[in-house]
matplotlib code that plots the C-alpha trace (Angstrom):
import matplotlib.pyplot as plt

x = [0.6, -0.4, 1.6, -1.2, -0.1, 1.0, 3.3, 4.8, 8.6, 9.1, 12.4, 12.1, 13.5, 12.5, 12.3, 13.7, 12.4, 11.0, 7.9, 5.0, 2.8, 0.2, 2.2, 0.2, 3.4, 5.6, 3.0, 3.1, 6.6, 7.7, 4.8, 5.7, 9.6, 8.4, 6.7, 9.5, 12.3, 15.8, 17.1, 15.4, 16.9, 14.8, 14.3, 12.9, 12.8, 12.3, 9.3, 8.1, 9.9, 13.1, 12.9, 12.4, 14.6, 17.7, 18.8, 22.7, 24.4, 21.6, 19.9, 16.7, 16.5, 18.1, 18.2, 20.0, 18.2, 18.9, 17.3, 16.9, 16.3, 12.6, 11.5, 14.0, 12.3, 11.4, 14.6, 16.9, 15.1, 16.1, 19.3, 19.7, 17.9, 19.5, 22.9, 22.4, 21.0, 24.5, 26.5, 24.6, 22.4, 19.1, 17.2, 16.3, 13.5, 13.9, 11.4, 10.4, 8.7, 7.2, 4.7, 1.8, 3.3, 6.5, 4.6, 1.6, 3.5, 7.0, 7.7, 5.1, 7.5, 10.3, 7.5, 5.6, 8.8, 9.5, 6.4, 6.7, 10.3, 8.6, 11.5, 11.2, 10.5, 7.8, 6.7, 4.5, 3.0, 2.4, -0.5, -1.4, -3.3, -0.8, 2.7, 2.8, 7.0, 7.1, 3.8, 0.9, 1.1, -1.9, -0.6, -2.4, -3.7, -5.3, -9.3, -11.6, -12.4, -9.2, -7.7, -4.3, -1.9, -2.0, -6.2, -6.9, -10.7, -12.6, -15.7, -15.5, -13.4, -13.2, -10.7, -9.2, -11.4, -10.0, -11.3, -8.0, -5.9, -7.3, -2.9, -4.7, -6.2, -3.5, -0.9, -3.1, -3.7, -0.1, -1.4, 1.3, 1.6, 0.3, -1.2, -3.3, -4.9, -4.5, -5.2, -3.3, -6.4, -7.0, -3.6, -3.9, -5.4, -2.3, 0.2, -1.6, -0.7, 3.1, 3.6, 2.0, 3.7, 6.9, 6.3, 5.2, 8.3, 7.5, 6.8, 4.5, 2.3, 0.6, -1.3, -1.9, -4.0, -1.7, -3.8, -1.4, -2.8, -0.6, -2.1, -5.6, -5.9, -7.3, -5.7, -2.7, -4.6, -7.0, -4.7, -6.4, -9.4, -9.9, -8.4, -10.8, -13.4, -12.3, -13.4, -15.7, -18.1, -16.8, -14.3, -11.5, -11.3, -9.8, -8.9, -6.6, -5.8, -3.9, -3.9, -5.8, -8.9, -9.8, -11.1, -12.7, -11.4, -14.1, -17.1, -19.1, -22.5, -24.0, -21.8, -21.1, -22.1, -19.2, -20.0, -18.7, -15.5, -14.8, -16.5, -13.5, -10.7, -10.2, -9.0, -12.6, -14.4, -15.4, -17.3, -21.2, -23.6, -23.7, -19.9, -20.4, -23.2, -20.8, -18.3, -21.3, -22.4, -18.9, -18.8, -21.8, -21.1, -17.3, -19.1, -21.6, -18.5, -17.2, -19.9, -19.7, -16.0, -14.5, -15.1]
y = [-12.0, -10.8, -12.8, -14.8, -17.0, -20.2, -17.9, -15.8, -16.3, -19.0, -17.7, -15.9, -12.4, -11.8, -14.4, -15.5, -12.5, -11.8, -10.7, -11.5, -14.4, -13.1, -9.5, -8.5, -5.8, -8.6, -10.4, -7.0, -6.7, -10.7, -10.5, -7.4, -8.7, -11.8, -9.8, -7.0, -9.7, -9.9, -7.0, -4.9, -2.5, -2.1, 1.1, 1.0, 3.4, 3.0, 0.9, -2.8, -4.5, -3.0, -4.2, -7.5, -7.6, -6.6, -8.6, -8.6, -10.7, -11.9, -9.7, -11.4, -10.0, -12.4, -9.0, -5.6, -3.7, -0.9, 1.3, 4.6, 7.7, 7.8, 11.0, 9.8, 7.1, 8.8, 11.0, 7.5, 6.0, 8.8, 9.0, 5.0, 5.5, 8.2, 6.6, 3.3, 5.1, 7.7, 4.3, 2.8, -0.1, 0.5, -3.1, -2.3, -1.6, 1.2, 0.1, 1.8, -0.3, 2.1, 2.0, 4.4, 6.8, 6.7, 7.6, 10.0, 11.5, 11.8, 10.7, 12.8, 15.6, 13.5, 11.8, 14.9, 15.7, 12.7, 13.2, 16.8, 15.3, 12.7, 10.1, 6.8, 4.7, 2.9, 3.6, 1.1, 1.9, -1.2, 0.4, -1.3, 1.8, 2.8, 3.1, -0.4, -1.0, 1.2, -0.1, 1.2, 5.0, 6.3, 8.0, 10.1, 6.8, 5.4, 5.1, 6.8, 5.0, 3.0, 2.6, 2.4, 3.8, 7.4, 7.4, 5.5, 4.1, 5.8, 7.3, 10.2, 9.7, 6.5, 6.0, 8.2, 10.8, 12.0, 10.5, 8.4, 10.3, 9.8, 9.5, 8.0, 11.5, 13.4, 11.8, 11.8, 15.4, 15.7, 14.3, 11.3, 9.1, 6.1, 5.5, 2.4, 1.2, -2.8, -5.0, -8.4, -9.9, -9.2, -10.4, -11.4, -7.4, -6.3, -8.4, -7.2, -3.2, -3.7, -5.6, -2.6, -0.1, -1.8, -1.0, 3.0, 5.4, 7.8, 7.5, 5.1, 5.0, 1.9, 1.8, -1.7, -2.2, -4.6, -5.9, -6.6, -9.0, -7.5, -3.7, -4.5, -7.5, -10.5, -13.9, -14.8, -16.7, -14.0, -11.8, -11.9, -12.8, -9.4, -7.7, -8.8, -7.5, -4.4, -4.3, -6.0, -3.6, -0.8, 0.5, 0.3, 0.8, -1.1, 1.4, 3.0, 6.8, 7.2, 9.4, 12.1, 9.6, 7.4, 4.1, 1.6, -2.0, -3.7, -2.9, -5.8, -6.4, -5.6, -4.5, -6.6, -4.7, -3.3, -4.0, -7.4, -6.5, -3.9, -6.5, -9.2, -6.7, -5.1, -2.2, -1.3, -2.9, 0.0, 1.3, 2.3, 1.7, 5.8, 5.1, 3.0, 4.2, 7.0, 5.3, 3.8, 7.2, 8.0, 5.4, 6.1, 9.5, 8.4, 5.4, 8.6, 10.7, 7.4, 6.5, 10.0, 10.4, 6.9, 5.1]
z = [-21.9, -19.0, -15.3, -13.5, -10.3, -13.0, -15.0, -12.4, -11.7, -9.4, -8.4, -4.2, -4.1, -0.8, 2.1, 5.2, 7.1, 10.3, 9.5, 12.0, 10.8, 8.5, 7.3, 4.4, 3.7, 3.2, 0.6, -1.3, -1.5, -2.2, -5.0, -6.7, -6.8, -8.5, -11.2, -11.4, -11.2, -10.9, -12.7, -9.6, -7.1, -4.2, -1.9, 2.0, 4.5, 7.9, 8.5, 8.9, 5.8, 6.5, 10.3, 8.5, 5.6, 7.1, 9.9, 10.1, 9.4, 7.1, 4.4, 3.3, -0.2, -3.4, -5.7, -4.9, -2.1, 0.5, 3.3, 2.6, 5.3, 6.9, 4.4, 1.5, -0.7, -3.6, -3.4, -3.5, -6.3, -8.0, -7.5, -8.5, -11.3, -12.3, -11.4, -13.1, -16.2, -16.2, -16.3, -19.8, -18.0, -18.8, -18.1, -14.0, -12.3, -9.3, -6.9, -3.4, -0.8, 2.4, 4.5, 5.0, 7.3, 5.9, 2.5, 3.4, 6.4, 6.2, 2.5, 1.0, -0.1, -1.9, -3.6, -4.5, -6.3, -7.9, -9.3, -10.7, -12.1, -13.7, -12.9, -14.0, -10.5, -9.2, -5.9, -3.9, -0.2, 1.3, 3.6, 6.8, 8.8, 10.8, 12.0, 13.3, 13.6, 16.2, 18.1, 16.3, 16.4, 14.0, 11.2, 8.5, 6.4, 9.9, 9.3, 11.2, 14.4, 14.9, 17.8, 18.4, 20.9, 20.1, 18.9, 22.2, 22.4, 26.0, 27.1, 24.9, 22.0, 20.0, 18.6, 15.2, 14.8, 11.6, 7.7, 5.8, 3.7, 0.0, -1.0, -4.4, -5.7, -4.1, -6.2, -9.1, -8.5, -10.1, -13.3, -12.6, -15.6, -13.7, -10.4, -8.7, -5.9, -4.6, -2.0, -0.7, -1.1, -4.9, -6.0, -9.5, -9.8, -8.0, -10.2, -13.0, -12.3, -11.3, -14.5, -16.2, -14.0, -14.9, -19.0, -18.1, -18.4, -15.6, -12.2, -10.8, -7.5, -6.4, -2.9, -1.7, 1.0, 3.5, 6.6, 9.8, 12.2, 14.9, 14.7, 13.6, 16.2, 13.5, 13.1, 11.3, 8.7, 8.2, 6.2, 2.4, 3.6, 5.4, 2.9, 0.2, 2.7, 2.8, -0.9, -1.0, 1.6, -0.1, 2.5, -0.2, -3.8, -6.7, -9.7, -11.9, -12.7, -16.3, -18.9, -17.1, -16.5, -13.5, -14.0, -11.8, -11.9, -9.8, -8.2, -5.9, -7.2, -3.7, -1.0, 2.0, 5.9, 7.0, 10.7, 10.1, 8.7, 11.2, 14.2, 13.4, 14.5, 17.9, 16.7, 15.9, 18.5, 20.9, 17.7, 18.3, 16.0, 15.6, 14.6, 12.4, 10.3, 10.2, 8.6, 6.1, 5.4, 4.6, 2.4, 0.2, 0.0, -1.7, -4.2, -5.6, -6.0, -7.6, -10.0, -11.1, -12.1, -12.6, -15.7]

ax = plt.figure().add_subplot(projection="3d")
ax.plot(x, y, z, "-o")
ax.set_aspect("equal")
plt.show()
């Protein structure tokens, strides 16, 4: 039976953190503990939930957990894994938690050869646009016409001028045995692939959209409301790559206008209506490619 918010474990595995009201990150990661459970060993690099989590004297998470290197995510899940699995204990989950830079930019490698190795981790990048821990640098997973402190918003240029990584075909481009895309405001969706993540031997990608209210300037009790947005005018995509075939795991009946999800945060403000029909276009063109190749 699949976990659904009245069956999921009741026991916290991660709280008492210092997370800024309304952290979508931190919703990702005390969600997929509750499904993955006790007998879990948790991986952060640099980022926001290790800022959080470990605040000497006090560590905020109830099951084994540790920061790795900036770049070394993937590379310490292996090495647990590998570890725990040399010493005979074989009921554990090896779980990575970073954030989009530390994934798309500086983690890439270490997870590109996690991948190729095939090791048996799951590896989820809590995605909030940029690197916001260290007060909002864009990094590669930053959408076009953000702004934030290195993609400033003036007269000329407006913000990021460069498209958002697609990190869900790139990993899938290494035929992995199981990759996903989620999003804090689709949580039953996102429960639903780490408890089937958690049954595939392999290694495991899933990339859950995370809003921050800090970096994208909403409210703090905006947080899966504007991340069911996202989806639901198209700007992000629910779906599943396994066993060499994409599939598509929700698709809104009409599409909402994007101009009033971007309109709501300040980050996109300075956008022109040339900017954004941009971004529309951009759109469109990714849901034809989508209708063609997902199932």
């Amino acid at each position: 039976m699949s976990i659904t918010a009245k069956t999921l474990d009741e026991n916290e595995y991660f709280y008492g953190h210092k997370a800024c009201a309304g952290c979508g990150g931190s919703l990702a990661v005390r969600i997929a503990l509750k499904v993955l459970g006790e007998r879990t060993v948790a991986v952060l690099p640099a980022g926001c939930m290790s800022a959080v989590g470990f605040n000497f004297p006090q560590l905020c998470f109830s099951n084994n957990a540790i920061i790795s290197t900036f770049a070394g995510t993937a590379s310490m899940l292996t090495g647990i894994e590998a570890g725990l699995r040399a010493q005979g204990i074989t009921d554990f989950h090896a779980v990575g938690f970073a954030g989009d830079g530390g994934t798309a930019d500086i983690g890439l490698q270490a997870l590109s050869g996690a991948i190729d190795r095939n090791d048996n981790i799951l590896y989820i990048c809590y995605d909030n646009e940029a690197y916001m821990n260290t007060g909002i640098q864009k990094s590669s997973l930053t959408p076009f016409g953000a702004r934030t402190t290195t993609t400033p918003a003036g007269k000329n240029i407006r913000g990021n001028l460069r498209p958002k990584k697609n990190m869900f075909e790139i990993v899938a481009a290494h035929d992995i045995p199981y990759a996903a895309t989620a999003s804090v405001g689709f949580l039953d969706d996102f429960m639903r692939k780490v408890e089937k993540a958690s049954k595939i031997k392999g290694t495991k990608f899933i990339h859950i959209i995370a809003p921050c209210p800090t970096g994208w300037g909403i409210p703090s009790d905006e947080t899966v409301e504007i991340a069911k947005e996202i989806v639901n005018c198209g700007l992000w995509v629910l779906a599943e790559y396994e066993n060499g075939e994409y599939k598509l795991n929700y698709r809104p009946k009409s599409f909402s206008n994007p101009a009033d999800y971007l309109k709501k945060q300040s980050r996109f403000r300075h956008l022109t209506d040339e900017d954004i029909q941009t971004i529309i276009t951009s759109r469109d063109i990714k849901w034809e490619y989508i209708d063609k190749n997902y199932h």
